[in-house]
C-alpha positions in Angstrom: -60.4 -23.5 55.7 -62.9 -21.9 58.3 -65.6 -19.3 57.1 -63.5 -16.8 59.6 -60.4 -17.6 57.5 -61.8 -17.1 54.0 -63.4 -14.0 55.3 -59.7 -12.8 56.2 -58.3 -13.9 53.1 -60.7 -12.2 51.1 -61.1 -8.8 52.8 -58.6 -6.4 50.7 -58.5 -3.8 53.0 -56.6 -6.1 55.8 -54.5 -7.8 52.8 -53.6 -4.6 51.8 -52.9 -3.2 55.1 -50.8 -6.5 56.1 -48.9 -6.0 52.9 -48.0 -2.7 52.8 -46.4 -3.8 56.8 -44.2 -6.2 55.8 -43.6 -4.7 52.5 -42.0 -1.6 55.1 -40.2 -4.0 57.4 -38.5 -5.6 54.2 -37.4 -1.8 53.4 -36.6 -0.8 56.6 -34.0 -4.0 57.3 -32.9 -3.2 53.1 -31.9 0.3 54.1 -31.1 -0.1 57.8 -27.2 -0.3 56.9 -27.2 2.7 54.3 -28.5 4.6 58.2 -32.2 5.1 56.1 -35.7 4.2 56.9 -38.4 3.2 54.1 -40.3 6.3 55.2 -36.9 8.7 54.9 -36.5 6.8 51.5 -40.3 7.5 50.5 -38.7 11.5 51.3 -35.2 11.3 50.1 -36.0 9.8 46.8 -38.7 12.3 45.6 -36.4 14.7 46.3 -33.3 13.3 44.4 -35.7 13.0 41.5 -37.1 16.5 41.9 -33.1 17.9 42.2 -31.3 16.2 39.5 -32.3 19.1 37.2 -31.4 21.7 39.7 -34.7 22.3 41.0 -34.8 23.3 44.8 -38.5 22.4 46.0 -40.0 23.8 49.1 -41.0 20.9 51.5 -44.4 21.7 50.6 -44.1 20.6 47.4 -42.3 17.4 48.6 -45.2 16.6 50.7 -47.8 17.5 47.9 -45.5 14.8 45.8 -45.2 11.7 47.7 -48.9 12.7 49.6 -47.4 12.1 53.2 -48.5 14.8 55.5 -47.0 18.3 55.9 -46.1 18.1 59.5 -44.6 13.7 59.2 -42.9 15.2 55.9 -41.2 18.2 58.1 -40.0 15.4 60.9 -38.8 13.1 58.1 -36.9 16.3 56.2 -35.4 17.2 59.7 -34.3 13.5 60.2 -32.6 13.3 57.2 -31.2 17.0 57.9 -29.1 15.9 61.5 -28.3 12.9 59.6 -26.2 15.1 57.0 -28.8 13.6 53.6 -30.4 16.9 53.2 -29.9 20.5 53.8 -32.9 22.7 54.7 -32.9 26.7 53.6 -35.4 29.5 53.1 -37.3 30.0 50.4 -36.0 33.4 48.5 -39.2 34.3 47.3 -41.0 33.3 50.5 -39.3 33.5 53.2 -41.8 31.5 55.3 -41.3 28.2 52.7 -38.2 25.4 53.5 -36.2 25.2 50.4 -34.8 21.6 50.0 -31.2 20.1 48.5 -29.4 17.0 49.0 -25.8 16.6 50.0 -23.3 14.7 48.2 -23.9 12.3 51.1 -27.5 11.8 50.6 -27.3 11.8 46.7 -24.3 9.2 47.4 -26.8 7.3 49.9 -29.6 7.7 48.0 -28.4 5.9 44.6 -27.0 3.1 46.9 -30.4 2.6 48.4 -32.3 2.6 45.3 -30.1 -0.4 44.0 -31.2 -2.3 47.2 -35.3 -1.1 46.9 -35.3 -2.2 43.0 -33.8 -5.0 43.7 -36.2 -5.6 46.9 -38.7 -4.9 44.9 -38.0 -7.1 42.2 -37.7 -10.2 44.7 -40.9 -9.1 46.5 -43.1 -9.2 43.1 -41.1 -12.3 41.9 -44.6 -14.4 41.8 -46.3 -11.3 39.6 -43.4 -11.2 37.3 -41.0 -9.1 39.0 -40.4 -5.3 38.3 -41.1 -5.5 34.7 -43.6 -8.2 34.5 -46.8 -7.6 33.0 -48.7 -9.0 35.7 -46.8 -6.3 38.3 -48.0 -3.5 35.8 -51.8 -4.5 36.2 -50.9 -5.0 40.0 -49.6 -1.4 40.1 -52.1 0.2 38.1 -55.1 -1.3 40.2 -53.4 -0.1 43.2 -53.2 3.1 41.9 -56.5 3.4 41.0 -58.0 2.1 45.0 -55.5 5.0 46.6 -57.1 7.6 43.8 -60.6 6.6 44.7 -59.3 6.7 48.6 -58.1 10.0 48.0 -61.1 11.3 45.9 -63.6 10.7 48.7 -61.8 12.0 51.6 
């Protein structure tokens, strides 16, 4: 293997970044038949966890959740609105807040597309162990910990 090669191989940042872009495609083809997108799914599944106990959030608190952006979280929530997945209100208290709600459509879309993302999932990390292998775990957690320390310095 060349010097250039091993350097490649070795640098995390662009193993990481080449990951996390074919680790979307995979997604994206996954959901493309359920009309969904891995970043609407990033949204819409948030959201169905934040619902299920009758919670409306404000699309604030969506984007504080998943830690996408305000504005990409606003174009994503819109998205999913014209595509009949979510319905968008105001806020009672605030009136300048978003409340947010699925539909029976989304929820309906949404549990279908989890099956396909677990199972994704589980096929993606097959050589760690699969979703429930230890080695997935450890994968996880030090992943977690390199986006904390991202986020802590910025």
């Amino acid at each position: 293997m060349s010097d250039t090669r091993a350097e490649v191989r070795g640098n995390v940042g662009f193993l990481v970044w080449r990951l996390s872009i074919r680790w979307r495609a995979a997604v994206d083809h996954a959901l493309a038949p359920l009309g969904l997108t891995q970043a609407q799914y990033a949204v819409l599944a948030p959201l169905y966890g934040m619902t299920r106990s009758g919670a409306r959030p404000s699309q604030r608190e969506l984007a504080d959740l998943t830690g996408l952006d305000a504005v990409y979280t606003s174009k994503l929530v819109r998205a999913l609105e014209r595509e009949g997945f979510v319905t968008r209100s105001t806020h009672q208290a605030d009136p300048r807040a978003v409340e947010l709600s699925l539909t029976e459509q989304g929820t309906a879309t949404l549990r279908e597309a989890r099956k396909k993302v677990y199972e994704l999932r589980d096929q993606l990390t097959r050589s760690v162990g699969g979703n429930n292998g230890a080695r997935t775990r450890e994968l996880a957690e030090t992943l977690q910990q390199l986006l904390d320390d991202v986020e802590a310095g910025s």
